[in-house]
Structures are given as structure tokens and as C-alpha cells.
PAZAPA-4460 file (N, C-alpha, C; in steps of 0.05 Angstrom, whole numbers, plus 32768, in hexadecimal, padded with zeros to 4 digits):
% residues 110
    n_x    n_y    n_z   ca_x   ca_y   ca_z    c_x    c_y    c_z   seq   type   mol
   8626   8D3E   845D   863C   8D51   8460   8635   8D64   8477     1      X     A
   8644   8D6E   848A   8644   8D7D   84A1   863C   8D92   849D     2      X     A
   8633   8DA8   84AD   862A   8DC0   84AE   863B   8DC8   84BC     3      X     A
   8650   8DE2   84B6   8656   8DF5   84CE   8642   8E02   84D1     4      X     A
   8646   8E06   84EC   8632   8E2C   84E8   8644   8E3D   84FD     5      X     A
   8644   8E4E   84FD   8652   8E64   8505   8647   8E86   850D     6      X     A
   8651   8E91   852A   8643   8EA4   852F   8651   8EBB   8524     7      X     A
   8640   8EDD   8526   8649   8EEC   8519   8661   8EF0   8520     8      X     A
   866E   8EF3   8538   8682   8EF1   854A   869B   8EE9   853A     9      X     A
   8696   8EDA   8534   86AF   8EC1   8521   86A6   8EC7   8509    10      X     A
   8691   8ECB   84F4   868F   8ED0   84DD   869D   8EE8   84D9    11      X     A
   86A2   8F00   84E5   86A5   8F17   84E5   86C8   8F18   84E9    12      X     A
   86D6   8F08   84EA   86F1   8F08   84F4   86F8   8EE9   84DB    13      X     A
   86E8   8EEF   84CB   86F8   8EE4   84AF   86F9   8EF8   84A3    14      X     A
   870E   8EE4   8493   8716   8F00   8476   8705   8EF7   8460    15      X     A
   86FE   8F0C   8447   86E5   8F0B   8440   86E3   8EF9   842C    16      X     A
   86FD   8EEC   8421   86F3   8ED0   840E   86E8   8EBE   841E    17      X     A
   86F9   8EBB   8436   86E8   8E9E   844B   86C8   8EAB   8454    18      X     A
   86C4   8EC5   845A   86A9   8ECB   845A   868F   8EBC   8446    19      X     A
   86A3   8EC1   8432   8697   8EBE   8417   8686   8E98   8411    20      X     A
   868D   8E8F   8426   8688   8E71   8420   8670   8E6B   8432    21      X     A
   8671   8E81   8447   865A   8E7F   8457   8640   8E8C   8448    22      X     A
   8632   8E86   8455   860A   8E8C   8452   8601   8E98   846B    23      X     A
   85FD   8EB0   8469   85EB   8EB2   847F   85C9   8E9A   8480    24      X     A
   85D1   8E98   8494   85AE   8E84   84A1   8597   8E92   84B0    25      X     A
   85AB   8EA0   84C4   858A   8EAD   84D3   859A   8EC8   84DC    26      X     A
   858A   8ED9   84E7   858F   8EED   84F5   857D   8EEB   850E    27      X     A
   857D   8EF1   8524   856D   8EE4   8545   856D   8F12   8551    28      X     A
   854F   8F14   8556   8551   8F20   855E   8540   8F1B   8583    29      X     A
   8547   8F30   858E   8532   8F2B   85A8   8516   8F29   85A8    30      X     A
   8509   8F3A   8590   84EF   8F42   8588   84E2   8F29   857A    31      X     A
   84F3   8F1B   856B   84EC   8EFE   855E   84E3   8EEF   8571    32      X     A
   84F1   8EE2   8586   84E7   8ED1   8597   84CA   8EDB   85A9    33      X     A
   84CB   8EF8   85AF   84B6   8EF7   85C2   8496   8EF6   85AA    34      X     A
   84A0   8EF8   858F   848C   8EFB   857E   847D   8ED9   8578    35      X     A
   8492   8EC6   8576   848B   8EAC   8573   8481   8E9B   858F    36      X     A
   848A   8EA6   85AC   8479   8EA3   85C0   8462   8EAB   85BB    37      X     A
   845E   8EBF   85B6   843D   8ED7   85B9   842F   8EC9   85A5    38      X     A
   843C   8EC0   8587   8425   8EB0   8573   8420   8E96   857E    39      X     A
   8430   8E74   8587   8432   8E6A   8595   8421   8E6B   85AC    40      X     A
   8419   8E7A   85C2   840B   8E77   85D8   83EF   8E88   85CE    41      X     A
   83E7   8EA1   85C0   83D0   8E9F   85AD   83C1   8E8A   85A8    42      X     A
   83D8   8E77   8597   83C9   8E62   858E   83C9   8E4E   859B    43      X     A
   83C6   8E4E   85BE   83C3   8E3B   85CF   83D7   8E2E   85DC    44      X     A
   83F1   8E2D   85C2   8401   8E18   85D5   8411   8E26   85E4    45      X     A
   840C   8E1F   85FB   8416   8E2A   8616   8435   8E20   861A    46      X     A
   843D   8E09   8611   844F   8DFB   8614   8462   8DF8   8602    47      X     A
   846C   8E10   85EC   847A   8E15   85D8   8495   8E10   85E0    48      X     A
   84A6   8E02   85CF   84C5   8E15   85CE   84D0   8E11   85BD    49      X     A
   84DE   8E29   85C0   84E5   8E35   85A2   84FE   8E1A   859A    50      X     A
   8501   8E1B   8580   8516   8E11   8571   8516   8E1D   854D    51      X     A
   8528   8E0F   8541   852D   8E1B   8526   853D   8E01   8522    52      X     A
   8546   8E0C   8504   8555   8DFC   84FA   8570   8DF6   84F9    53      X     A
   8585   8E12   8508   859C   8E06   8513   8599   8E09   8532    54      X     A
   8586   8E0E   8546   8584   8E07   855D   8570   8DFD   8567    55      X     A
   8579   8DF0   8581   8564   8DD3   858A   854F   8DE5   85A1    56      X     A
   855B   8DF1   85AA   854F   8E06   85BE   855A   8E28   85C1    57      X     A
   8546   8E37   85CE   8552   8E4E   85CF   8570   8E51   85DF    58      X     A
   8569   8E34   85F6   8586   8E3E   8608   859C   8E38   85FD    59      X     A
   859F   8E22   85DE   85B1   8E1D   85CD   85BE   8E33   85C1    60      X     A
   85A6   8E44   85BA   85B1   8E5A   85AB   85C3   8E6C   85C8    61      X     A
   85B4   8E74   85D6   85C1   8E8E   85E2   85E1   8E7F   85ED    62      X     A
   85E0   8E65   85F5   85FD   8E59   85F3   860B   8E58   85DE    63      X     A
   8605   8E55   85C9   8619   8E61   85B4   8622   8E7B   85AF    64      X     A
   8606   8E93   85B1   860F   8EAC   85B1   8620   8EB7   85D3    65      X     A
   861F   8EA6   85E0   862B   8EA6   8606   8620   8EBF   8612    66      X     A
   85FC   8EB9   860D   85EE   8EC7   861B   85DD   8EC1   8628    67      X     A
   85DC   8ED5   8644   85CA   8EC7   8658   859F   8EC5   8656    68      X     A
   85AA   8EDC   8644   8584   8EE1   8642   857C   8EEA   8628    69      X     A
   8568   8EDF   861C   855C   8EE7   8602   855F   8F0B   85FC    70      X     A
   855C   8F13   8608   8561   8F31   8606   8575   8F39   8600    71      X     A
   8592   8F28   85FD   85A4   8F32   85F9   85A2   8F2A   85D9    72      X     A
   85A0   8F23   85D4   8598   8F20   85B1   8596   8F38   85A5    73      X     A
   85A0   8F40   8593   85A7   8F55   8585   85A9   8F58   8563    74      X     A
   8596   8F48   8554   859D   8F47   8539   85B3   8F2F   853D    75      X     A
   85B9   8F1B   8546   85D2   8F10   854A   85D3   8EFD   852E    76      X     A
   85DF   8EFD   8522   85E1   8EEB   8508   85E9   8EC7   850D    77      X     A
   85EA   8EBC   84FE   85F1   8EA0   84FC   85FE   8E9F   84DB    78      X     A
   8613   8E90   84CF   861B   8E89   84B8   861F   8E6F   84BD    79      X     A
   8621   8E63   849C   861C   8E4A   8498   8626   8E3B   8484    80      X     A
   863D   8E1F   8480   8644   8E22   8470   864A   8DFB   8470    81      X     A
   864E   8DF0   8456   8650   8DD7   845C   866D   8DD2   845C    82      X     A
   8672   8DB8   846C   8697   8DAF   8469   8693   8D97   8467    83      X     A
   86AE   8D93   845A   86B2   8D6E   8454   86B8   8D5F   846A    84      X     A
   86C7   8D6A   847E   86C9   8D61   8493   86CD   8D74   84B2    85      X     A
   86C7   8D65   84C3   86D2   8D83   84DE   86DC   8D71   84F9    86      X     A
   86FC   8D7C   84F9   870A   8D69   8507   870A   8D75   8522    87      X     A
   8710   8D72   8532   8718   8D79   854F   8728   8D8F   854B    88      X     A
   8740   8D8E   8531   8745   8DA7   852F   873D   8DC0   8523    89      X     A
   872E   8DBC   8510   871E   8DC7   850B   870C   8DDB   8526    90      X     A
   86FD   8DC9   8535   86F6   8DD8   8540   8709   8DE6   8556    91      X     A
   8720   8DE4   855C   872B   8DF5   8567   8737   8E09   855A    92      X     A
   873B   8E0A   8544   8741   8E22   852B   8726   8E35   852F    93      X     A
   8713   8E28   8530   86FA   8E41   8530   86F8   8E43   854D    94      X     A
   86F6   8E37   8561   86F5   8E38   8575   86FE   8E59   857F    95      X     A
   871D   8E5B   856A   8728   8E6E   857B   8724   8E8A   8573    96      X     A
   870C   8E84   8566   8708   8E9F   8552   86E5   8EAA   8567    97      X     A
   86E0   8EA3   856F   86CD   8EA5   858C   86C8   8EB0   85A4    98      X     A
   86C2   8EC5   859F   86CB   8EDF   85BB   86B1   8ECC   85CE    99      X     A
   8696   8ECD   85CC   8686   8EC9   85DE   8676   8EAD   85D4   100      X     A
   866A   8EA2   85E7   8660   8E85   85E2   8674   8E72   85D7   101      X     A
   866A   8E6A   85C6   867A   8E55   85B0   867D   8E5C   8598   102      X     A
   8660   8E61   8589   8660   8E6D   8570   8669   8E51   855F   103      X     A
   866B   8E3B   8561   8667   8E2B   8550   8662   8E17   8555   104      X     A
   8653   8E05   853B   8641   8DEA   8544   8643   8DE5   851F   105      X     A
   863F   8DCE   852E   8647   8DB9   850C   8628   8DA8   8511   106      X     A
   8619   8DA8   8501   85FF   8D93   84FF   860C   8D82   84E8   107      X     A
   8601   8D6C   84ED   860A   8D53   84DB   8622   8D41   84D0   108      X     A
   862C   8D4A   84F3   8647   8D39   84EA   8648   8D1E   84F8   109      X     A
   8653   8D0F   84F7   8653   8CEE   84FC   8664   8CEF   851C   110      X     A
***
């Protein structure tokens, strides 16, 4: 079954039953990443990069949040929620709920 996930951006511009179905997942601050570089190259590996479990890379993320530099990170939230299906319209229904980046990504759909 699919994963939405969804940025604060668009979480924040539902009304609060549809809130209600979401999970928050992570919160991303600026201070997080330079903390997991610094443990990471400590422990030798010079050649880190970052990922998690709803993003593949950091530049994934700041393209969803539609930012140019880790610094702009701000507490930025992520929610998370499963669907039975997610159609093309679908994502243009959330699409339009999306001031900056995208703010949404579906993991596990076919």
C-alpha cells in the first residue's frame, strides 16, 4: 500500500479531521544535518551522505521543501499517511495545496 507523505506547507492548509489521518514522521532541522556529518567524518567516513527513510538524499529533501541550501531548514516537518491508491489526480489535488517545492511524494506505489 502507498505512502503519501506530505510537507508542513500542505499539512497546515488542511482542515483538522483530514489532519487527523496524518502522522507526523520527522521534523529536519539545520543543526541535525551538520551534527550527522561531524559524527560520520569523526568516525572516518569521509564519504557520507546523508539519507533517511522518506528521503534518498539531502538534495531530495531540500527539493521537496524548494530549498536551495541546508540552512534554510527550519524545524521543517514531514507527515505521513497510507492510501489505497494515488492517481494522477490525486496528485494534482495536493499538488495545489503547495506554496514551495512540491511537498509531496508517494513511496510504494506501482
Amino acid at each position: 500500500m502507498p505512502v503519501l507523505i506530505i510537507g508542513w506547507s500542505v499539512y497546515d492548509k488542511l482542515p483538522d479531521e483530514e489532519q487527523k489521518e496524518f502522522a507526523l514522521v520527522e521534523r529536519y532541522r539545520t543543526d541535525y544535518f551538520y551534527e550527522c556529518y561531524e559524527y560520520e567524518n569523526a568516525k572516518g567516513n569521509k564519504n557520507y551522505e546523508w539519507s533517511d527513510r522518506c528521503f534518498n538524499s539531502q538534495e531530495e529533501l531540500l527539493d521537496f521543501f524548494g530549498y536551495e541550501m541546508i540552512e534554510d531548514l527550519n524545524a521543517d516537518a514531514v507527515y505521513a499517511r497510507r492510501v489505497e491508491t494515488f492517481t494522477d489526480e490525486d496528485k494534482k489535488r495536493w499538488m495545489k495545496l503547495s506554496d514551495a517545492g512540491n511537498q509531496i511524494k508517494v513511496m510504494g506505489a506501482n
